[in-house]
N, C-alpha and C positions, 0 to 999 in steps of 0.2 A: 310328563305323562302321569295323569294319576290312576293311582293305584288299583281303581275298579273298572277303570276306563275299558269297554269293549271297543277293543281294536282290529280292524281290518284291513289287511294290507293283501296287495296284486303278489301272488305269487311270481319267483323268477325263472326265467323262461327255459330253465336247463330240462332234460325229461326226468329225472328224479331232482326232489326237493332238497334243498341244501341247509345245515344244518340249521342254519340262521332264519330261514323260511319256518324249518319246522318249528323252532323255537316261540318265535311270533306268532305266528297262526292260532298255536292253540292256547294266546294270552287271552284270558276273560272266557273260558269254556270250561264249563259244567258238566260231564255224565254224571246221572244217575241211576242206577237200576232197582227194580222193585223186584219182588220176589218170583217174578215168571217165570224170567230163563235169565238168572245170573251169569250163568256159563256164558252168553250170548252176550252180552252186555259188557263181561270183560274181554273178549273179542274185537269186539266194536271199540274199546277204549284203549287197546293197543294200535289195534289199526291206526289210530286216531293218532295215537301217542304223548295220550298221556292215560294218568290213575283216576278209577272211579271215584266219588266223592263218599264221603265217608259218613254214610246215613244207618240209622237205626229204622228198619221197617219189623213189626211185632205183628200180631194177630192175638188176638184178647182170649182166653176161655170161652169169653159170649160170642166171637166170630167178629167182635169189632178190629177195624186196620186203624193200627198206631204206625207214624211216620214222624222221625225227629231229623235233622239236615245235622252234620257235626262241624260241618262248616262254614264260613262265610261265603254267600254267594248272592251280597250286593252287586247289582248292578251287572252281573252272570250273564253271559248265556247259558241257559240251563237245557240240558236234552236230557228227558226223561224213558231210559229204555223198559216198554211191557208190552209185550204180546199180549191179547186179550183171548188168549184160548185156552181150553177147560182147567180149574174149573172158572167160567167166562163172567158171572157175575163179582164174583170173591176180585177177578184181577181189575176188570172194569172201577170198583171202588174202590181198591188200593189207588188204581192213576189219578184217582180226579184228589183224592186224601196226599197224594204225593203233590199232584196240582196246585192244591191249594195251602201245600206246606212251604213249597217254591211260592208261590206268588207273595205270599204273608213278609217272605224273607226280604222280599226286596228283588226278586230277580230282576236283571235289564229282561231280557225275553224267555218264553219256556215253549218248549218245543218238544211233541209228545211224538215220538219214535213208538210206532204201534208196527210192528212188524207183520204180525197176524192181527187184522180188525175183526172179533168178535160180532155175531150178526149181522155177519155181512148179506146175508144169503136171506134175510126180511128184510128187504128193499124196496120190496111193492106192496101194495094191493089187492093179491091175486084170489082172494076172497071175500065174503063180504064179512063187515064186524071185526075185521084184525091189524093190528097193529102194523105202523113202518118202524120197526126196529132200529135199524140200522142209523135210519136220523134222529129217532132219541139219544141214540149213543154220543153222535156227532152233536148234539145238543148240551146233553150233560159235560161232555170236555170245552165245548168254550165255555160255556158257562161257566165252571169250574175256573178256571182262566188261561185257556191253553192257545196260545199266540198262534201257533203255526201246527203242523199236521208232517210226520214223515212215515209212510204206510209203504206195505207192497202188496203186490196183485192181490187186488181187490177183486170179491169173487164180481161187483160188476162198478165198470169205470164211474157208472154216474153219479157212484155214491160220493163222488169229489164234490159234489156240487150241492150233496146235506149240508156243506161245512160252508159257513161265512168268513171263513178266515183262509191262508192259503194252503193248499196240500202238495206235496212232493209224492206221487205217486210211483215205487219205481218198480220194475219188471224183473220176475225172474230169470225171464231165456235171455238172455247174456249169460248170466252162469248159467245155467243148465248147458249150453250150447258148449260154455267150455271146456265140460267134461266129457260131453260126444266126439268132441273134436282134440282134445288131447289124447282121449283113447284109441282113434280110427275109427268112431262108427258110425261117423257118416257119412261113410261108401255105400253105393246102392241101397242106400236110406230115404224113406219115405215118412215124412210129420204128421202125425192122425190126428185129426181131435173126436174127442168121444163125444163131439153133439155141435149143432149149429153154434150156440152160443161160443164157442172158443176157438171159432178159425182165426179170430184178431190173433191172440193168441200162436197157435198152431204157425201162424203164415210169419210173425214175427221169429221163431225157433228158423222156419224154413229156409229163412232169410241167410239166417248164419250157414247152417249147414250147405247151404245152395240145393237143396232139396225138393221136390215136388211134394204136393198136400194132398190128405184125403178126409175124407169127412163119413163119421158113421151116424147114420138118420136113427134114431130112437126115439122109443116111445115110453114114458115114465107114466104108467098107472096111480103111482100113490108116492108120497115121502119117500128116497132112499130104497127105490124099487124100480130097476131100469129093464128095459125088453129092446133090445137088437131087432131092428129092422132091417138095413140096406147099406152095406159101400159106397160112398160115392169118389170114384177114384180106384185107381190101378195099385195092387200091394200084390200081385203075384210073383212071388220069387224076390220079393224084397224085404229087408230090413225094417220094423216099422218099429218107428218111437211115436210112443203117445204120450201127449201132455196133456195137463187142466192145472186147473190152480190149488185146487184142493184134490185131497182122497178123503175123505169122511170113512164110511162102510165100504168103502172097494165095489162097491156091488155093479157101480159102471165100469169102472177103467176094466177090471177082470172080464167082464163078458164082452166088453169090445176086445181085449187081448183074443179071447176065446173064437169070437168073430174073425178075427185077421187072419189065427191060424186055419182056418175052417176056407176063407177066401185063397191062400197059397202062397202066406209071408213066411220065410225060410225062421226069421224068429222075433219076437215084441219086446221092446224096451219100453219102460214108461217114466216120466219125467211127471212131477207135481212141485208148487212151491211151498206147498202148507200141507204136510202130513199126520193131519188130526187121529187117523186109523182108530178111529173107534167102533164099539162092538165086534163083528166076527172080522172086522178089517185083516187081520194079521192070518187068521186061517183062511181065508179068500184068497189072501195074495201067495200065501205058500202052495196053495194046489191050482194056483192057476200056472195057465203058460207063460207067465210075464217071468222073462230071464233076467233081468234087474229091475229095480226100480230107485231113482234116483231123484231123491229130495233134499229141502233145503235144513239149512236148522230154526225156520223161524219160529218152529214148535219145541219145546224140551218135549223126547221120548227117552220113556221108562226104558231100564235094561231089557223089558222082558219083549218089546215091541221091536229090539233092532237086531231084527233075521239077518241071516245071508244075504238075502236076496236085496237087501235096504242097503242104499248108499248114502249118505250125507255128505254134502258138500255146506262149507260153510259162509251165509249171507252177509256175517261180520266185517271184512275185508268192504265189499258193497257199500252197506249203510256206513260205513265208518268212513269211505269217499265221499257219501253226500254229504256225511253231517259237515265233514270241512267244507265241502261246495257253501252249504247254508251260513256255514259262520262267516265265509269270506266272498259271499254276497257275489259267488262264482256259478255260470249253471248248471245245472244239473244232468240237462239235456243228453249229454255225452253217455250219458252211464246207460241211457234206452239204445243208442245206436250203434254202438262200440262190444266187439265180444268184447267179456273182462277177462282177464287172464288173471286168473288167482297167483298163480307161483309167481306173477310183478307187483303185489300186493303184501 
């Protein structure tokens, strides 16, 4: 066998992996992490089980990204862990400057783990004169030379299809679900989604839970500026958790919370995968009715943004499933339809 050789072998059929399994698996695999969410990245590389790779990432006086690899990682498989969220430009060219420091090296494949995608949310055309964001971005990473794609909820699914290469799209309500349900709270539990666009969503959470769905109709006048219209769905005297994919400003999930209590839910939960919480986000959610709110860590938050009322649960365990799914050319599929259960992780 030589020595660079990316090897792939059938895991054995026991329900936890055996040491010789684990041994293998992760011969010819790469992590890297860039300077997003370190924290995250060695999560992910325990899960995985093995050590980060031992790279030099700087940031110049002028703002330029210096990336140096301390290792060899011919003929690798390389996963590159960076969320693309703020500040969204600075980390976007760190990945492709990491991309292109992998690809130089020789890597066998590079595989860019975007946990949070950066502009997600300019995906269309919905004006005239303005930019698709979202598939510049998916542009600049292949280009860049980035073999494969492993994302999570994406604020809309079709952005799998910017990319010419393949994506691992994967879902937060598996975890989310198993922190509802390790807690008890989805007894007399109802899944809200705070807008049409996120019953896929909502009905996938509902699934775990066995719960029934509702939907609140709103009307957004301007950017990051929401107006409560209508229920659709039964929440009186019940439990309601609300999901989306993101919190940005709060300024929706709060007034649909505000909404449910007004219709006659005894109390709101809310669930997000991406807790960006910028501008008055964090004073919104402390004077709303929302009695938790539980999100993932695919964002690093500052000390000053994690209230009481904020939960994290951590996506590390997750992606560090797929990334071995990816290396050992196993599916993926299982991790959309299976709670996860963190404490078997």
């Amino acid at each position: 066998m030589e020595k660079n050789q990316i090897v792939r072998i059938k895991y054995c059929d026991y329900a936890d992996l055996c040491s010789e399994c684990v041994r293998f698996s992760v011969f010819g695999m790469k992590i890297i992490s860039g300077t997003a969410h370190r924290e995250l990245a060695e999560r992910i590389a325990q899960s995985v089980g093995i050590q980060l790779t031992n790279v030099t990432v700087n940031t110049f006086p002028d703002g330029e990204s210096f990336v140096k690899i301390n290792e060899n990682i011919r003929g690798k498989d390389v996963f590159l862990i960076q969320p693309t969220c703020p500040p969204t430009n600075h980390n976007i060219m760190e990945l492709c400057v990491m991309v292109d420091a992998a690809r130089r090296a020789s890597a066998g494949r590079i595989t860019a783990v975007v946990p949070f995608f950066g502009y997600a949310r300019q995906d269309r055309k919905d004006q005239p004169r303005v930019p698709i964001t979202a598939k510049l971005v998916a542009n600049l990473l292949t280009a860049a030379g980035v073999d494969r794609v492993l994302t999570m909820d994406l604020h809309a699914a079709q952005i799998q299809g910017f990319f010419d290469i393949p994506v691992d799209h994967l879902m937060g309500a598996p975890l989310l679900a198993d922190y509802f349900l390790t807690n008890g709270l989805d007894k007399d539990a109802v899944v809200v989604s705070p807008d049409h666009g996120g019953v896929t969503r909502a009905r996938k959470l509902a699934e775990f839970l066995k719960s029934p769905i509702a939907i609140i109709d709103k009307r957004r006048p301007r950017a990051n500026v929401a107006e409560i219209m209508n229920i659709i769905g039964s929440v009186d005297g019940k439990r309601c958790v609300l999901i989306d994919d993101m919190i940005d400003t709060a300024g929706t999930i709060t007034l649909a919370a505000q909404a449910l209590m007004d219709a006659g839910a005894i109390e709101v939960y809310a669930c997000a995968t991406h807790p960006v919480l910028s501008g008055p986000a964090i004073e919104r959610i402390e004077k709303s009715p929302i009695k938790q709110l539980v999100v993932t860590d695919s964002i690093q938050l500052p000390e000053e943004k994690q209230i009481d009322k904020l939960v994290q649960v951590s996506v590390g365990p997750l992606i560090g499933d797929a990334i071995k799914r990816i290396h050992e050319n196993k599916p993926v599929s299982p991790l959309f339809t299976n709670r996860f259960r963190r404490d078997q992780h």
